[in-house]
KOLDRENFI-112735 format. One record per residue (C-alpha): residue in one letter; y, x, z. Coordinates in steps of 0.1 Angstrom, whole numbers, plus 2048, in hexadecimal, padded with zeros to 3 digits. Layout:
N
@type:A&py:Y&px:X&pz:Z
...
end
This chain:
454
@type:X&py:800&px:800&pz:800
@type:X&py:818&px:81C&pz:80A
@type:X&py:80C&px:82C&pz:7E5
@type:X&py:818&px:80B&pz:7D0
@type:X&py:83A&px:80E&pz:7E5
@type:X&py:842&px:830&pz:7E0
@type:X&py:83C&px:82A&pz:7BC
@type:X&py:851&px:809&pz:7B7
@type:X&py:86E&px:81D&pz:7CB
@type:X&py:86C&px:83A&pz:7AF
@type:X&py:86C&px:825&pz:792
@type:X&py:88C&px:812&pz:7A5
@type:X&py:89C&px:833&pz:7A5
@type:X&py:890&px:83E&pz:782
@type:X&py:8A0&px:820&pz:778
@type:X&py:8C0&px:825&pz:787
@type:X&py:8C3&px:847&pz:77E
@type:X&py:8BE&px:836&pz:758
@type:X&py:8D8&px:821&pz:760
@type:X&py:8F2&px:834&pz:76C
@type:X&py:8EA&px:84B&pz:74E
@type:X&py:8ED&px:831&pz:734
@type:X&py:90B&px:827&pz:741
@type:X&py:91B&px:849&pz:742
@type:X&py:90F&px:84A&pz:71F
@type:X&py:91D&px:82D&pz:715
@type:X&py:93D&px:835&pz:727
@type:X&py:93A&px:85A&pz:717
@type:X&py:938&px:849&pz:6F5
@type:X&py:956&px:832&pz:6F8
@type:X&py:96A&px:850&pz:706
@type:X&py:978&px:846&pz:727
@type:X&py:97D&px:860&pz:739
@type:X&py:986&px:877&pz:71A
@type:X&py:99D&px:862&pz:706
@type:X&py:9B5&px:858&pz:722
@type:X&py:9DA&px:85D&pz:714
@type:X&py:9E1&px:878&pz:72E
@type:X&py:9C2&px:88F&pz:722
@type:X&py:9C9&px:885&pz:6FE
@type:X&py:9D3&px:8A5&pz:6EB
@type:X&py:9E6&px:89F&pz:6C7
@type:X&py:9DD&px:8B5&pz:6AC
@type:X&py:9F5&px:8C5&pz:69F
@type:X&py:9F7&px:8B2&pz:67A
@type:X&py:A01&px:893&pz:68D
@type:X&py:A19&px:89D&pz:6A7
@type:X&py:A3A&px:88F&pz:68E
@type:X&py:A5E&px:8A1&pz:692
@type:X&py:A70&px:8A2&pz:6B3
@type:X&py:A8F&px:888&pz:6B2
@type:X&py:AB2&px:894&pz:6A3
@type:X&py:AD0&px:884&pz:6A8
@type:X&py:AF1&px:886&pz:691
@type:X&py:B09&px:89A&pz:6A0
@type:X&py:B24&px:895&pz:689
@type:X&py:B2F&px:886&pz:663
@type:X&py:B4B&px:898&pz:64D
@type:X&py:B58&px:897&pz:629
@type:X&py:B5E&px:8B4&pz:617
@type:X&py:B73&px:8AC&pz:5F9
@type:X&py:B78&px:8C4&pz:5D8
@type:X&py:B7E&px:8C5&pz:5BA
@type:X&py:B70&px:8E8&pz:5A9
@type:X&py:B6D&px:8D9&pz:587
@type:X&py:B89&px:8BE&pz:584
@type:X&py:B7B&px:8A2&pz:591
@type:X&py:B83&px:896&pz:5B4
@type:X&py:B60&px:898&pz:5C5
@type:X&py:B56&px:88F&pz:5ED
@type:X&py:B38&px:89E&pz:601
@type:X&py:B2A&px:893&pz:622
@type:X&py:B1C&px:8A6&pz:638
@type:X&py:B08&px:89D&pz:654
@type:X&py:B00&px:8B8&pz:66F
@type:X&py:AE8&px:8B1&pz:686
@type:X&py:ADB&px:8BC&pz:6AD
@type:X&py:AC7&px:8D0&pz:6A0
@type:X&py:AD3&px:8EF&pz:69B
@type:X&py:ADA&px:8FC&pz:679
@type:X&py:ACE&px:8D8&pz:666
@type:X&py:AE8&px:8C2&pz:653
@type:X&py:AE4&px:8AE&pz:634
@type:X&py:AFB&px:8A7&pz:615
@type:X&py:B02&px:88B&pz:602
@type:X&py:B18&px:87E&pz:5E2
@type:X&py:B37&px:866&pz:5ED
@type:X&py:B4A&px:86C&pz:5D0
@type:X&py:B62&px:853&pz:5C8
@type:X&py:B7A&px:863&pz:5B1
@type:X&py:B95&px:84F&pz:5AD
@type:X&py:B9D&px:845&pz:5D0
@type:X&py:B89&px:863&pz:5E1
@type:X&py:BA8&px:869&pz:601
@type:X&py:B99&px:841&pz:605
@type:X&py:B79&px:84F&pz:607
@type:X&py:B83&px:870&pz:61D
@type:X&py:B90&px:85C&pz:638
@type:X&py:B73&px:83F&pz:63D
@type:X&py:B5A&px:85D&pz:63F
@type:X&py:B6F&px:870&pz:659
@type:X&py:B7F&px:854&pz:66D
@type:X&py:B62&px:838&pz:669
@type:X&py:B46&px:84A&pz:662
@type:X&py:B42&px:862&pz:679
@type:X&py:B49&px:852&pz:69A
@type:X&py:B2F&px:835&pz:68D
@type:X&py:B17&px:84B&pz:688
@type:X&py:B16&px:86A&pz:6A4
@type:X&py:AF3&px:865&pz:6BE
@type:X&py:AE0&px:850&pz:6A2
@type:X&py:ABF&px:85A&pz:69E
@type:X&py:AC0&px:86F&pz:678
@type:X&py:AA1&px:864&pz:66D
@type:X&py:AA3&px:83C&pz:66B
@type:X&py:AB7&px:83C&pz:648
@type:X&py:AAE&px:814&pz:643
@type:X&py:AB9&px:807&pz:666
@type:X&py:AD9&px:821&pz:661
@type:X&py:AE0&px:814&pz:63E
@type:X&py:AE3&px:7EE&pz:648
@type:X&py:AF3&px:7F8&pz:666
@type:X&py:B10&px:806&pz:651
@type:X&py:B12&px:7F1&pz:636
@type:X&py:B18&px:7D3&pz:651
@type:X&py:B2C&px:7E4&pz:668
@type:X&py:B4F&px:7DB&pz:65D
@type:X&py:B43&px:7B7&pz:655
@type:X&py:B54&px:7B2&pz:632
@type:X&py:B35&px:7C2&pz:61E
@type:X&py:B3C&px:7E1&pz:608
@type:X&py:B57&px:7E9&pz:5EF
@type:X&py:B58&px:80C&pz:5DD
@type:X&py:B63&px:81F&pz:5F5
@type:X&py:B4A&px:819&pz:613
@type:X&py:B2F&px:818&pz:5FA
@type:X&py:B39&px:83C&pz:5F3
@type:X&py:B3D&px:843&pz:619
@type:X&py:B1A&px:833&pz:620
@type:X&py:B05&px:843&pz:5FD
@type:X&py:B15&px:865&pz:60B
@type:X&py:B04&px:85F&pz:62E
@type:X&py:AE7&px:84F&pz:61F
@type:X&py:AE1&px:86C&pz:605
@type:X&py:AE4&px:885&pz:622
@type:X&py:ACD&px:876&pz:635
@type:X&py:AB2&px:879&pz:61D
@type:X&py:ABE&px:89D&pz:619
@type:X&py:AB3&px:8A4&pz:63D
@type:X&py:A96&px:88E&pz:63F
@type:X&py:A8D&px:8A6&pz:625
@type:X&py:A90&px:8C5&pz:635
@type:X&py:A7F&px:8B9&pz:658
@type:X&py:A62&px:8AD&pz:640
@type:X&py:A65&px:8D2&pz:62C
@type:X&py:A60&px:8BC&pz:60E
@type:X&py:A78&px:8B5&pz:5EF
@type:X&py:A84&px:892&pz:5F0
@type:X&py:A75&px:885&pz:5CD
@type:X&py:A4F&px:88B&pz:5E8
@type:X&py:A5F&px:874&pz:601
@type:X&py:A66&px:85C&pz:5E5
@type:X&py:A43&px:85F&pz:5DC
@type:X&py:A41&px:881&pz:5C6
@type:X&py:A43&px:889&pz:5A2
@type:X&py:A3A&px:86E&pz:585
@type:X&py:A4C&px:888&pz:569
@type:X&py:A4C&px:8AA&pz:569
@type:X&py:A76&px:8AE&pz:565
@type:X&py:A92&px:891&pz:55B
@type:X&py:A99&px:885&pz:538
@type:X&py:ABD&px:886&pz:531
@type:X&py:AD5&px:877&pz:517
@type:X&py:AF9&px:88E&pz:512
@type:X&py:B19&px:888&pz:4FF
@type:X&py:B1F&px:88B&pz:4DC
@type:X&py:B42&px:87F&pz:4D5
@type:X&py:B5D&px:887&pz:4B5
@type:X&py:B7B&px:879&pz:4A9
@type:X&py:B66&px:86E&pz:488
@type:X&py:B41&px:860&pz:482
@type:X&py:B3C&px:885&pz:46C
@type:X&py:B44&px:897&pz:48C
@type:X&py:B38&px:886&pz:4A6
@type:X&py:B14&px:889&pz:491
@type:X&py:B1C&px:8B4&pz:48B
@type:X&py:B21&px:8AF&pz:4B6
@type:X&py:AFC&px:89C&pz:4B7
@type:X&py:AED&px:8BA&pz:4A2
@type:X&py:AF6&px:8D3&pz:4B8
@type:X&py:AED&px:8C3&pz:4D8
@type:X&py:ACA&px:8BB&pz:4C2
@type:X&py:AC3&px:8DA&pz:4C0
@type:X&py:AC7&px:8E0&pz:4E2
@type:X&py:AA9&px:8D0&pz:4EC
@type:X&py:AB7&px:8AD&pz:4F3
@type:X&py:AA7&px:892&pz:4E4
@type:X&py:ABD&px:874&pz:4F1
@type:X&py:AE5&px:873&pz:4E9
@type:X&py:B01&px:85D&pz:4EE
@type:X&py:B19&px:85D&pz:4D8
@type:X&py:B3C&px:850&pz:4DC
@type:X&py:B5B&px:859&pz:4C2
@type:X&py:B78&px:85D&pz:4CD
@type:X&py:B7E&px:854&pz:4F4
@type:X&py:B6C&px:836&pz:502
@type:X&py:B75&px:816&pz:4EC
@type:X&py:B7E&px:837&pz:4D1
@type:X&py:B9D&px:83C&pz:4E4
@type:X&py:BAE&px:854&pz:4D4
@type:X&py:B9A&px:850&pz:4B0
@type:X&py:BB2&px:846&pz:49B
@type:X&py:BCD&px:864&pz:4A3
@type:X&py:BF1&px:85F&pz:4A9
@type:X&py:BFC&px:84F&pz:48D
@type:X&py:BEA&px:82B&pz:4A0
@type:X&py:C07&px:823&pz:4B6
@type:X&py:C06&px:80A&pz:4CC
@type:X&py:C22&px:7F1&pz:4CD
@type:X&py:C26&px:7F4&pz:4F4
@type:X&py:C2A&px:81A&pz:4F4
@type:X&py:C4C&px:810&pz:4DB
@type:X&py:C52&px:7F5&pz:4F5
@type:X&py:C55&px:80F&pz:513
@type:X&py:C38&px:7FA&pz:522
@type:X&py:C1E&px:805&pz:53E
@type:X&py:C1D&px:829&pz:546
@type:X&py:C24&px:847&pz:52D
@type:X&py:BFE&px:850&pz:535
@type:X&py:BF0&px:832&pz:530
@type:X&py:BD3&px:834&pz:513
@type:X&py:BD2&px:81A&pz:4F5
@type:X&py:BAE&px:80E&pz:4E5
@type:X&py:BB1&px:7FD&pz:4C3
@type:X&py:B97&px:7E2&pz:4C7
@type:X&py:B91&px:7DA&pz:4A3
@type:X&py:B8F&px:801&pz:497
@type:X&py:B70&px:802&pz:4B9
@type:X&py:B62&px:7EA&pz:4AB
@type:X&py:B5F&px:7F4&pz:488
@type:X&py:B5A&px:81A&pz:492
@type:X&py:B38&px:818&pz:4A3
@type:X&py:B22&px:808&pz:48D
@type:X&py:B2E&px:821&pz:471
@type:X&py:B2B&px:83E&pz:48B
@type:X&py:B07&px:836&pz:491
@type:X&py:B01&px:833&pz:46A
@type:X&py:B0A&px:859&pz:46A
@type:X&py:AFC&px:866&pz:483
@type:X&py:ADA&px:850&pz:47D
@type:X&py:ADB&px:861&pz:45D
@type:X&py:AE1&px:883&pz:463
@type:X&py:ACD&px:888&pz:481
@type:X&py:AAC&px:875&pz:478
@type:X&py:A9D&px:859&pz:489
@type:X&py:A8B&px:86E&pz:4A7
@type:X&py:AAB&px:870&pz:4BE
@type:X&py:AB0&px:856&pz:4D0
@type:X&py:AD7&px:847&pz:4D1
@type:X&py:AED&px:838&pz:4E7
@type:X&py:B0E&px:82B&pz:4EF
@type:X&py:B25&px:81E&pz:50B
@type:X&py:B3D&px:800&pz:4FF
@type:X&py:B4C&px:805&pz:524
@type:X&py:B53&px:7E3&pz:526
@type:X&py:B6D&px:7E3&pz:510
@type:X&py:B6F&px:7C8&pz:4F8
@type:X&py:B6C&px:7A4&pz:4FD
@type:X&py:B49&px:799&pz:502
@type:X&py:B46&px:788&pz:4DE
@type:X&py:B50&px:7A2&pz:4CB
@type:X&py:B37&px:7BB&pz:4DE
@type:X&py:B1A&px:7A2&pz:4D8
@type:X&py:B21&px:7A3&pz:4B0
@type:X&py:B27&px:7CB&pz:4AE
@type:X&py:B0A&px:7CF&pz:4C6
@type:X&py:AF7&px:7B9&pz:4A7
@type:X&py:B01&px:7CF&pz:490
@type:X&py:AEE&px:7EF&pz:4A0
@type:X&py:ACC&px:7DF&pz:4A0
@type:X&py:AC4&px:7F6&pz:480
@type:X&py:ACC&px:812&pz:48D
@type:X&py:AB6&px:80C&pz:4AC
@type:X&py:AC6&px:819&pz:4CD
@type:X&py:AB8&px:822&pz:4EB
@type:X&py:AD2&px:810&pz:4F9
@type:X&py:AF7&px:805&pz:4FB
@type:X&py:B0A&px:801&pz:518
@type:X&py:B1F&px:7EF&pz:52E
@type:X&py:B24&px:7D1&pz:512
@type:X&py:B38&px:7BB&pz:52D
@type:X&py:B4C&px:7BF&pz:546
@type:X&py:B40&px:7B5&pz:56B
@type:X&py:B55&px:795&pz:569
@type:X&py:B42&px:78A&pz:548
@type:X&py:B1D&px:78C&pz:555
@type:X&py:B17&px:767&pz:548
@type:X&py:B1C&px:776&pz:520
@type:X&py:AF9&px:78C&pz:52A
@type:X&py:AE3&px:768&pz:521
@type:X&py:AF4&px:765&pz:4FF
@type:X&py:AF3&px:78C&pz:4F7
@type:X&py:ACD&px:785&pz:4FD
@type:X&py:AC8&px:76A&pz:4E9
@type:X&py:ADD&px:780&pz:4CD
@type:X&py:ACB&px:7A2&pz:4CA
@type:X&py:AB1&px:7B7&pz:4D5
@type:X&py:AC0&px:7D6&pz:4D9
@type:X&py:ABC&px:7E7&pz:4FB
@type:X&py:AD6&px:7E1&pz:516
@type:X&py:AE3&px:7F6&pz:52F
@type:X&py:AF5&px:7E9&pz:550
@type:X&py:B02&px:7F1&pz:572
@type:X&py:B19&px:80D&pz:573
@type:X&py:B33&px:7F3&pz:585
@type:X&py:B20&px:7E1&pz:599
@type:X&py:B2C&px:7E4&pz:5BB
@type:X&py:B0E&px:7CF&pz:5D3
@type:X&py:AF0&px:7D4&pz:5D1
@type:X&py:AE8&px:7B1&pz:5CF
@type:X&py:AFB&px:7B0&pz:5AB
@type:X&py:ADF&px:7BF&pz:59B
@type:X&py:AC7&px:7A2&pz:5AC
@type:X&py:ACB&px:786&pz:58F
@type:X&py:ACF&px:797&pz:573
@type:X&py:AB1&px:7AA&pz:57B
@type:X&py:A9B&px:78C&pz:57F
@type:X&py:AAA&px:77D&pz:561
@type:X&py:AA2&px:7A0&pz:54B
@type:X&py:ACB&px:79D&pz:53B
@type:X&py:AC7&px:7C4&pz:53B
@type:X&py:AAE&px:7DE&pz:52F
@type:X&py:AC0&px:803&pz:546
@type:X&py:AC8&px:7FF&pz:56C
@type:X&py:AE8&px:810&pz:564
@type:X&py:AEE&px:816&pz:588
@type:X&py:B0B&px:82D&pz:598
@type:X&py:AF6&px:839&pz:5B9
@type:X&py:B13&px:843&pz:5CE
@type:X&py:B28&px:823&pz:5C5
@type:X&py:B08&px:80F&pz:5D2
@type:X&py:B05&px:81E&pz:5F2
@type:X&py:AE7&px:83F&pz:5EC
@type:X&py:AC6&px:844&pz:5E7
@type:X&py:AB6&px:82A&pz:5FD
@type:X&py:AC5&px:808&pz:5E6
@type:X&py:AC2&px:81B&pz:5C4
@type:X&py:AA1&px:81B&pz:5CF
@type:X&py:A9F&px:7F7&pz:5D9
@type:X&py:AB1&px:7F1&pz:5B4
@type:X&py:A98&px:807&pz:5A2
@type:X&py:A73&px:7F8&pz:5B3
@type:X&py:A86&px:7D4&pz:5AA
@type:X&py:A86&px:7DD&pz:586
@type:X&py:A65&px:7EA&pz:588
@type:X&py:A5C&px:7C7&pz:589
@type:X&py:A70&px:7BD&pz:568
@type:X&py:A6B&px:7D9&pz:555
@type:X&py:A8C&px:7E4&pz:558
@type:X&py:A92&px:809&pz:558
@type:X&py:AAB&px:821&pz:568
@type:X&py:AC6&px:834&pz:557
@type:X&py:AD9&px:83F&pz:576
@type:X&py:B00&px:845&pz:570
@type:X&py:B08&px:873&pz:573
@type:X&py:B29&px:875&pz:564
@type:X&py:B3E&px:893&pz:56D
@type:X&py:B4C&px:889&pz:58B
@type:X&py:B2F&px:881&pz:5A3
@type:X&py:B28&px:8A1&pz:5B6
@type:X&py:B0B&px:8B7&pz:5AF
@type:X&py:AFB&px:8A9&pz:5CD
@type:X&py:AFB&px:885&pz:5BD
@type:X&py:AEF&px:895&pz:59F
@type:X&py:AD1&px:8A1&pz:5B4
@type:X&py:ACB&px:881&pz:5C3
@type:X&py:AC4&px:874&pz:5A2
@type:X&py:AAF&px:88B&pz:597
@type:X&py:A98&px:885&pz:5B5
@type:X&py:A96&px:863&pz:5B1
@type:X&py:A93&px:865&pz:58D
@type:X&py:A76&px:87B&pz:590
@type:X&py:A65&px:863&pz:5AB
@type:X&py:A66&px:83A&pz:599
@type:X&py:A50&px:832&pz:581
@type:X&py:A69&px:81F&pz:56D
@type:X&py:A81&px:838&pz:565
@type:X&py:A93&px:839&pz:545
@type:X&py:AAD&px:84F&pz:53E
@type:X&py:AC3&px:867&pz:552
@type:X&py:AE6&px:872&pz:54C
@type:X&py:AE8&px:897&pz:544
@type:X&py:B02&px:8AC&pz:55D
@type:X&py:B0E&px:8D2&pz:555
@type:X&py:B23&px:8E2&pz:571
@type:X&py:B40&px:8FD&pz:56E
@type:X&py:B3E&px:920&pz:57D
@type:X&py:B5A&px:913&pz:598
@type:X&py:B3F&px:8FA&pz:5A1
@type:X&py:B23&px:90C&pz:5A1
@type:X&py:B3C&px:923&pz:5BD
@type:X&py:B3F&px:905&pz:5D2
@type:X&py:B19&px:8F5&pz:5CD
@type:X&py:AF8&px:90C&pz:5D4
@type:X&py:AD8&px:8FC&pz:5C4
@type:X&py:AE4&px:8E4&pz:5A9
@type:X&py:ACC&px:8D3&pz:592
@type:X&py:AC7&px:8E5&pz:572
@type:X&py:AC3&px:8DB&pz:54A
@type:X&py:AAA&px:8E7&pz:538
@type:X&py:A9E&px:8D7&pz:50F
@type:X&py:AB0&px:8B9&pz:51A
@type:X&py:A9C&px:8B4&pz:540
@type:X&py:AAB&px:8B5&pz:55E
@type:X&py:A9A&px:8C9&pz:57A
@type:X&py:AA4&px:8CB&pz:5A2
@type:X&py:AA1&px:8E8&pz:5BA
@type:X&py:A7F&px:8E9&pz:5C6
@type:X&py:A8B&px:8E9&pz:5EF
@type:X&py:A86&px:8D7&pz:60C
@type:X&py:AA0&px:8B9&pz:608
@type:X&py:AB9&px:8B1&pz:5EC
@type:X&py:ABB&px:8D4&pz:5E1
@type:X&py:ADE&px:8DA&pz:5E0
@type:X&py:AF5&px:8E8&pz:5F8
@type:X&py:B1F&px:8F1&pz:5F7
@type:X&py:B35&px:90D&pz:602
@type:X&py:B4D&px:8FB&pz:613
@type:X&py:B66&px:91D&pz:60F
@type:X&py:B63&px:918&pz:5EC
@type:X&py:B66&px:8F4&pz:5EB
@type:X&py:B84&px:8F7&pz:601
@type:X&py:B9B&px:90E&pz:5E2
@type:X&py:B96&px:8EA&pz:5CE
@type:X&py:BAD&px:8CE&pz:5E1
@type:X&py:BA7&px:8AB&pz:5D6
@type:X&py:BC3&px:899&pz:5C4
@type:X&py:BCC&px:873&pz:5C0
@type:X&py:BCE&px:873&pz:59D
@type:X&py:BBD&px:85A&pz:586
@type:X&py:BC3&px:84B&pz:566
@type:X&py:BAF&px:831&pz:559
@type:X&py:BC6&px:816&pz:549
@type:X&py:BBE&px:80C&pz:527
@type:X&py:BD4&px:7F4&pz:50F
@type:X&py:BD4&px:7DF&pz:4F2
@type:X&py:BF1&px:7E0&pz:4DB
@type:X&py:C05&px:7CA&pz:4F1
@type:X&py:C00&px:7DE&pz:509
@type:X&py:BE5&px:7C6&pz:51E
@type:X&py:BD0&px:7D5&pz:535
@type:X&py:BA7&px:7DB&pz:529
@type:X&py:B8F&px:7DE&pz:544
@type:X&py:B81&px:7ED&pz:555
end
């Protein structure tokens, strides 16, 4: 009897020695003692970047190659780190100056540098009347060098953060312009051969300003009307001009190079729908800026009219103006100026809408956004799918002074520096022998001396 006890007390303990190690098995397997949060050690790859806060947001204004041209600069707590983006608003750019360094920068100083989208919105509502050109600039200047040090923390370029390449370098369209339709095609030759294969070509000024020589006088220059600078576009000689100017150059350069032109929203909208007619034959890539922003109901008639390939944007002010006529495909180019929209983050926004459409982008790089600007571009042109064309840039000696690490042309692509962030960076010495001036000139008149717009 004492036998069969001593064995059922051993196979109780047996058992509860399985027990307990089952359990601590189980236990072992589910990690409870290991995985507690204060054991927990983070590897390496996933410990993220310590917090930075901005420390302070300036403009640097210059002008090394004419054209007034505003930088911001965001410097950070972190020693050594500061980002740089285009705020350029030429023609009011003391406007611009002052809502960066009296707005700006107190708004700004001990916000977290990495949380672009919540700083964007915050900005953009924070003088309660939305936008106008010269916060946009203000806000696509912080914006722009935000991305510029998100960047750098990452030790990435910013066309990876926007999701890497799709192209190896940026198409780009330049200027081919001439007084006559013989030499603005002997200008398209040259710039052919080159290596671009995409050319605008424009005689004369915008609207051929200028075209027709001195002996077109204007009946409000006799009259001692408007200003002694003010320019005068014959509307009827425009009009006439451009399809024979295409006819030319069509002709002598060959149907492989792809055309373009910018109307600049300077005609009335009927008389741009039957010239823009007129150009189907030659087949461009695309023509520009037919109406004015005030006209955007003649887009459903210019559609119903031709199928020539429209670009549009370059004025649009909100974001939300490119919404509608998006949806409703009145335009073929997102002809978007990314520092008068307010920076990287909404082009973006603009440029994954038109995905949608089949709408491409043709971003506006005329001479006077800064080389920074021209960078941002480039990286988001290198990063959307639906890109279409890119404005070529080419930048002075004096600017290359003031700007380290500009993007560069090569066979008609544009390529960025291959650094951490935008790329490009400024000597603000340098840009400091270049003052900013108020100067701008942009009035236009018929012969009576009315106003064109823009």
């Amino acid at each position: 009897m004492e036998t069969k006890n001593n064995l059922r007390s051993g196979r109780r303990e047996a058992l509860k020695m399985i027990g307990v190690s089952s359990a601590a098995g189980v236990l072992g397997l589910l990690g409870t003692h290991q995985s507690r949060a204060e054991d927990y050690v983070t590897p390496s790859y996933a410990k993220g970047l310590p917090p930075v806060k901005i420390k302070s947001v300036k403009a640097i204004a210059t002008a090394p190659q004419g054209s007034n041209l505003i930088v911001v600069k965001v410097e950070t707590t972190e020693p050594g780190l500061y980002g740089l983006g285009c705020a350029t608003f030429t023609q009011r750019a003391f406007a611009v100056v002052t809502a960066i360094n009296s707005y700006l920068n107190e708004f700004c100083i001990g916000r977290d540098v990495d949380n672009i989208e919540d700083m964007w919105n915050a900005v953009y509502v924070s003088s309660y009347w939305r936008n106008g050109p010269v916060l946009n600039n203000a806000i696509s200047g912080l914006d722009e060098a935000l991305w510029d040090i998100k960047g750098k923390r990452a030790n990435m370029p910013v066309y990876q953060l926007l999701g890497g390449k799709v192209r190896f370098a940026v198409p780009c369209y330049t200027h081919a312009s001439g007084n006559t339709p013989e030499a603005v095609a002997d200008h398209a030759q040259k710039i052919i051969a080159d290596g671009f294969k995409y050319v605008r070509i424009q005689q004369g000024g915008y609207g051929a300003v200028g075209a027709a020589g001195a002996a077109d006088k204007p009946d409000f220059k006799e009259a001692g009307f408007g200003m002694a600078s003010d320019n005068y576009m014959n509307e009827r000689l425009y009009l006439k001009s451009v399809p024979q100017m295409f006819d030319v150059v069509r002709k002598r350069c060959g149907e492989e190079v792809e055309l373009l032109h910018d109307i600049h929203e300077r005609v009335q909208p009927m008389d741009a729908i039957n010239m823009i007619k007129k150009l189907e034959d030659y087949n461009p890539f695309f023509i520009e800026d037919p109406f004015s922003p005030e006209n955007m109901e003649w887009f459903k008639q210019l559609r119903a009219s031709t199928s020539v390939p429209i670009a549009m944007g370059e004025l649009f002010n909100n974001i939300n103006e490119f919404k509608m006529p998006m949806v409703n495909q009145w335009f073929d180019y997102i002809r978007v100026h990314v520092s008068q929209i307010g920076g990287i983050t909404p082009a973006m926004k603009i440029a994954r809408l038109g995905e949608w459409f089949n709408i491409k982008t043709a971003f506006h790089g005329p001479g006077d956004v800064s080389p920074v600007g021209h960078a941002a571009h480039a990286h988001i042109d290198l990063a959307v799918w639906n890109f279409g064309i890119q404005e070529a840039v080419s930048f002075s000696d004096k600017m290359l002074e003031v700007f380290s690490g500009c993007p560069t042309m090569k066979n008609g692509y544009m390529s960025v520096n291959e650094v951490p962030g935008i790329g490009v960076d400024i000597n603000e010495k340098e840009a400091a022998k270049y003052p900013i001036t108020t100067k701008s000139n942009w009035q236009v008149r018929k012969r009576d001396g009315t106003l064109i717009r823009p």
